[in-house]
DRENDO-1510 file (C-alpha; in Angstrom, 1 decimal, always signed):
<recs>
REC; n; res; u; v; w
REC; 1; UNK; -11.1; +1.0; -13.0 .
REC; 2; UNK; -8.9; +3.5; -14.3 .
REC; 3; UNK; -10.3; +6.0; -17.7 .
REC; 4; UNK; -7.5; +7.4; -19.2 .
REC; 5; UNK; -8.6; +9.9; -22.4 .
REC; 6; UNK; -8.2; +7.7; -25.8 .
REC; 7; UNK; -7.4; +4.8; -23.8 .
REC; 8; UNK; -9.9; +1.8; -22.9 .
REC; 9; UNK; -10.5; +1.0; -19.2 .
REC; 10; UNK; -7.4; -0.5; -17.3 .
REC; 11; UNK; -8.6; -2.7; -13.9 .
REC; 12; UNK; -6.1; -1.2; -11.2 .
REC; 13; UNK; -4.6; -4.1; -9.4 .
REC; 14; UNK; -2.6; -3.5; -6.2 .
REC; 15; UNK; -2.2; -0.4; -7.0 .
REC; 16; UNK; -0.4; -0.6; -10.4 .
REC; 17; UNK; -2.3; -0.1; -13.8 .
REC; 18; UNK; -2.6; -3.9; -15.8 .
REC; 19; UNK; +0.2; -1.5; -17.9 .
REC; 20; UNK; +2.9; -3.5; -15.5 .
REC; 21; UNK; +1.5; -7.0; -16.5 .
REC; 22; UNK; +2.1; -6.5; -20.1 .
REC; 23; UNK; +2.8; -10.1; -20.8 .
REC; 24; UNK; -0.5; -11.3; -19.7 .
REC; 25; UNK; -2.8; -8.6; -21.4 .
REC; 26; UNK; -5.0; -9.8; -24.0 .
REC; 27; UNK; -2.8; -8.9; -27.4 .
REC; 28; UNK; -5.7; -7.6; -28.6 .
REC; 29; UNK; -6.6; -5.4; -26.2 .
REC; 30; UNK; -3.1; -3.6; -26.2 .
REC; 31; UNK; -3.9; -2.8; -30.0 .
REC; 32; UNK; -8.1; -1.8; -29.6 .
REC; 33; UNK; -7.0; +1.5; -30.2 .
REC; 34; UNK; -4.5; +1.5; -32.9 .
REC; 35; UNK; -2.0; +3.3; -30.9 .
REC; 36; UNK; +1.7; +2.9; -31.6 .
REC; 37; UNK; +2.6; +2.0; -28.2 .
REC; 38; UNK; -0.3; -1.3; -28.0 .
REC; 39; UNK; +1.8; -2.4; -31.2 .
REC; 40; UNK; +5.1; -2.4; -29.6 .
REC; 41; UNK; +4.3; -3.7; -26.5 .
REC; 42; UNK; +2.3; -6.5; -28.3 .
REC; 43; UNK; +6.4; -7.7; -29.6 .
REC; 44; UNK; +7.6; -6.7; -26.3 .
REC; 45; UNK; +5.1; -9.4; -25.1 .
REC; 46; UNK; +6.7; -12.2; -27.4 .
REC; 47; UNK; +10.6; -11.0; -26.6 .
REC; 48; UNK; +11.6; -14.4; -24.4 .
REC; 49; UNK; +9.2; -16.7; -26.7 .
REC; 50; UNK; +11.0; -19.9; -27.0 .
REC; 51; UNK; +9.9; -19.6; -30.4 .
REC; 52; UNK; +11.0; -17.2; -33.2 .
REC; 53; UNK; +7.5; -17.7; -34.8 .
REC; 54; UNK; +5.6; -15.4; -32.2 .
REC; 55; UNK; +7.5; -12.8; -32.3 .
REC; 56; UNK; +8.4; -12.7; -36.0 .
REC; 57; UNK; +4.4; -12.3; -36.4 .
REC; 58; UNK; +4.2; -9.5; -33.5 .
REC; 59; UNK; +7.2; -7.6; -35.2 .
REC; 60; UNK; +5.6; -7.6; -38.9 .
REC; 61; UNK; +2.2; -6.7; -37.4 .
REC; 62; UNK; +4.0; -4.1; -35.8 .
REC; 63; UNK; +6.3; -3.1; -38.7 .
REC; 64; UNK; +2.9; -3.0; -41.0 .
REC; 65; UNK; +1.7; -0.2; -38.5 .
REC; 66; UNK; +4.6; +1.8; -38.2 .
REC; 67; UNK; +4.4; +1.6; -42.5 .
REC; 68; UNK; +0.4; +3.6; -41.8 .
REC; 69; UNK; +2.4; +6.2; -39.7 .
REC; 70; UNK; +2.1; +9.6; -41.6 .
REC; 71; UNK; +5.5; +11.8; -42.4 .
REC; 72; UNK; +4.9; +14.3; -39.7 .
REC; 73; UNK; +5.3; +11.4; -37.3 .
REC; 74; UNK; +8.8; +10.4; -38.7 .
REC; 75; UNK; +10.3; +10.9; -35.5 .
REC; 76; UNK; +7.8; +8.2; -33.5 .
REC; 77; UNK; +8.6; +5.8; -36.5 .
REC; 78; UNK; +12.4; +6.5; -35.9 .
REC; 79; UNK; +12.6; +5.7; -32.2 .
REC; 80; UNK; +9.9; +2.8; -32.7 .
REC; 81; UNK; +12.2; +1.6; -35.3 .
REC; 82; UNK; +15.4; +2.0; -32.8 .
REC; 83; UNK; +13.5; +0.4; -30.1 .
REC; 84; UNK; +12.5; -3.0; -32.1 .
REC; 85; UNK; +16.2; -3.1; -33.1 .
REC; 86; UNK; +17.6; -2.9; -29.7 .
REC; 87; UNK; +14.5; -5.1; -28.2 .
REC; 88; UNK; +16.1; -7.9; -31.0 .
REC; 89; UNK; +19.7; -6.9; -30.4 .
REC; 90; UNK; +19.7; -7.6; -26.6 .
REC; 91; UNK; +17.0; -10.0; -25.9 .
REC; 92; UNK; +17.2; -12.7; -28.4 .
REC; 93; UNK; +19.3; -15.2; -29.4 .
REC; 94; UNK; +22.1; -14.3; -31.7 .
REC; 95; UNK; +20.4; -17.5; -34.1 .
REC; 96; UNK; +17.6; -15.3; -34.3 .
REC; 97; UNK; +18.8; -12.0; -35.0 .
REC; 98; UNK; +20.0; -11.7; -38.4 .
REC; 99; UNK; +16.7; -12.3; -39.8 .
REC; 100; UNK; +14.9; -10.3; -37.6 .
REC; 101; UNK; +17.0; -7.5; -38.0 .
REC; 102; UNK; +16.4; -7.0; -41.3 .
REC; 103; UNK; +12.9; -7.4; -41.4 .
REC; 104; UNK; +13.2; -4.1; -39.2 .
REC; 105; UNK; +16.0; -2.5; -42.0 .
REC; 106; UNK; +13.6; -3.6; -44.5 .
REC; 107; UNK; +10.9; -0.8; -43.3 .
REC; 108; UNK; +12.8; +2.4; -43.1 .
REC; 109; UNK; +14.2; +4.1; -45.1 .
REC; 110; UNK; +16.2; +6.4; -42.7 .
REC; 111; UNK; +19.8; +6.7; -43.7 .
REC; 112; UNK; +20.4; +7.6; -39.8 .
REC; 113; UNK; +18.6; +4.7; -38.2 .
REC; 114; UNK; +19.9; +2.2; -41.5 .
REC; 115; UNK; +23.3; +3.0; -39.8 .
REC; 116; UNK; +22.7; +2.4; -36.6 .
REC; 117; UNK; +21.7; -0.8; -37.4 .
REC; 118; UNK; +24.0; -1.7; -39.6 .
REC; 119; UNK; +26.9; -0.2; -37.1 .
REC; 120; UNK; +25.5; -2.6; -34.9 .
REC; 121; UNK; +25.5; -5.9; -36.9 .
REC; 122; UNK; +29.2; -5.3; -37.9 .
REC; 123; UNK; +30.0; -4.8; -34.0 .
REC; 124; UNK; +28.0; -7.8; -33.4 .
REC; 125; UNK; +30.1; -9.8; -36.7 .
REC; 126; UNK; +33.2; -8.4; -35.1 .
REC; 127; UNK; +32.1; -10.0; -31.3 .
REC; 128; UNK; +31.4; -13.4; -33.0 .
REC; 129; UNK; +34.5; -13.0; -34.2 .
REC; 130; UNK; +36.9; -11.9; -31.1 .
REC; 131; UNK; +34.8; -14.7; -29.5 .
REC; 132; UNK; +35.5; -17.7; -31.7 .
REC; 133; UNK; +39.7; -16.6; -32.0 .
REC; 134; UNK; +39.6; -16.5; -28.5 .
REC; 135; UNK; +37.9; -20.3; -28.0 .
REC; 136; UNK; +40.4; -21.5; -30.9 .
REC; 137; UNK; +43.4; -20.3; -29.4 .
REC; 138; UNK; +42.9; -22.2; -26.2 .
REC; 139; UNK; +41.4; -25.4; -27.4 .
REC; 140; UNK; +45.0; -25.1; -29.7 .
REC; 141; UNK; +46.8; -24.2; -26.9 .
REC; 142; UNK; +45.0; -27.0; -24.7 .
REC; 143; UNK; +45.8; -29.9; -27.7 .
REC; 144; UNK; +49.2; -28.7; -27.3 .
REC; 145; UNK; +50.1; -28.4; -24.1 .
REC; 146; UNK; +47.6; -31.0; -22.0 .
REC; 147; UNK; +49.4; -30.4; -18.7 .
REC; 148; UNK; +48.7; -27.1; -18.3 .
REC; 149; UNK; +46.4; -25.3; -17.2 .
REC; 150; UNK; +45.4; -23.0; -20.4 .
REC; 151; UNK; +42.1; -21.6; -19.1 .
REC; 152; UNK; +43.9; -19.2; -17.0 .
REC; 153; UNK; +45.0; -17.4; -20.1 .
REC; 154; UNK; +41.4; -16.9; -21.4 .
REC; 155; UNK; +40.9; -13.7; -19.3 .
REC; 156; UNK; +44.2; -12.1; -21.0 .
REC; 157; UNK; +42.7; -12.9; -23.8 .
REC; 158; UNK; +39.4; -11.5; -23.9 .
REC; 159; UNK; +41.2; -8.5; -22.6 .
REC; 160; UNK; +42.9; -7.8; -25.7 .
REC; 161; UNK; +40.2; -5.7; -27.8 .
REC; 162; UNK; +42.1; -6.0; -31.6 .
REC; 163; UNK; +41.0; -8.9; -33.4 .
REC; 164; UNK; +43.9; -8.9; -35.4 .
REC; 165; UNK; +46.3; -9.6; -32.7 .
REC; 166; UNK; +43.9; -12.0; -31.3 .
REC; 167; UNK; +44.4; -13.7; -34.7 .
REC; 168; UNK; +48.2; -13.4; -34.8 .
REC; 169; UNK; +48.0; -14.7; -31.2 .
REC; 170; UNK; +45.8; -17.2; -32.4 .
REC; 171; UNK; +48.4; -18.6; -35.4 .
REC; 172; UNK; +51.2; -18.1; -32.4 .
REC; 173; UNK; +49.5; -20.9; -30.4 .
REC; 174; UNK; +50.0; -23.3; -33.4 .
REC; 175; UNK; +54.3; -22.3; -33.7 .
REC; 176; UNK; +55.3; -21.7; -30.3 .
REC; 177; UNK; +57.4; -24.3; -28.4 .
REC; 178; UNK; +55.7; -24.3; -24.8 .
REC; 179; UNK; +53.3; -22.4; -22.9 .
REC; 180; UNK; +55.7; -20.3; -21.5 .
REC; 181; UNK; +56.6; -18.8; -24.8 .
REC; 182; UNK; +53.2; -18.1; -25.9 .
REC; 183; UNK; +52.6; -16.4; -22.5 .
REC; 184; UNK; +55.8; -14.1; -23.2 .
REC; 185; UNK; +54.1; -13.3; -26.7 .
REC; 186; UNK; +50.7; -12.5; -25.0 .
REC; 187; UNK; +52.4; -9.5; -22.8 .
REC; 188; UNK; +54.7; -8.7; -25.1 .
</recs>
């Protein structure tokens, strides 16, 4: 066993602390002692549910908390805040996040953090939307020209970083007169 000051008992197992086994920890025990960490690593638990349900309730449980934190600890609610966010942003699906995300907006009031996250969604918007121009340009391009082999053309494409000429590109693959000529229009 391994005492750690403030913290319950920890069985030591192959030399690591249970710490590493997060996922299989009792919930409850990460939270016995009402520390900030147990509460975040209780959603860091539920990150790859297959269900949004689990980790929806870990992330308001955990929200409530950060809500108890006092004002001198307004840094620790900032980073926990930050860390939810990112936890959302990069590990579940993008069906998930809206919601989630602003269940996390919805308990801070921190203009810095509040544009973080909202710097993010709009970079997020702005992917979805690179993404689908790109995928309508070459099922276009595919309806149009059937012989050819359009899918080479969707590296070019996702190399071009300004969504509006991926749109004018886009509206391009619906006028040009052959494959050739689009091409010409995509390096020019």
């Amino acid at each position: 066993m391994i005492q750690r000051s403030g913290i319950s008992p920890i069985k030591a197992r192959d030399g690591c602390s249970e710490f590493f086994g997060v996922k299989e920890t009792d919930p409850e025990a990460l939270t016995e002692t009402d520390h900030l960490l147990g509460w975040l690593l209780r959603v860091l638990q539920q990150e790859d549910a297959s269900d949004a349900g689990g980790l929806s309730e870990a992330l308001q449980a955990a929200l409530r908390y950060l809500d108890t934190l006092p004002a001198a600890e307004s840094v620790q609610h900032k980073n926990a805040i930050l860390y939810l966010y990112h936890l959302i942003l990069f590990r579940r699906p993008e069906t998930e996040r809206e919601g989630l995300i602003q269940l996390i907006q919805s308990h801070t009031t921190d203009m810095e953090v509040r544009n973080i996250i909202m710097t993010g969604a709009e970079a997020l918007i702005e992917q979805g939307a690179r993404e689908t121009t790109i995928e309508n340009t070459v099922a276009i391009l595919t309806a149009r020209f059937p012989q050819a082999d359009v899918n080479t053309l969707k590296p070019v494409l996702e190399g071009v970083t300004d969504l509006d000429r991926l749109k004018a590109l886009n509206l391009q693959a619906s006028l040009v007169s052959s494959l050739r000529a689009f091409q010409h229009e995509l390096e020019g």
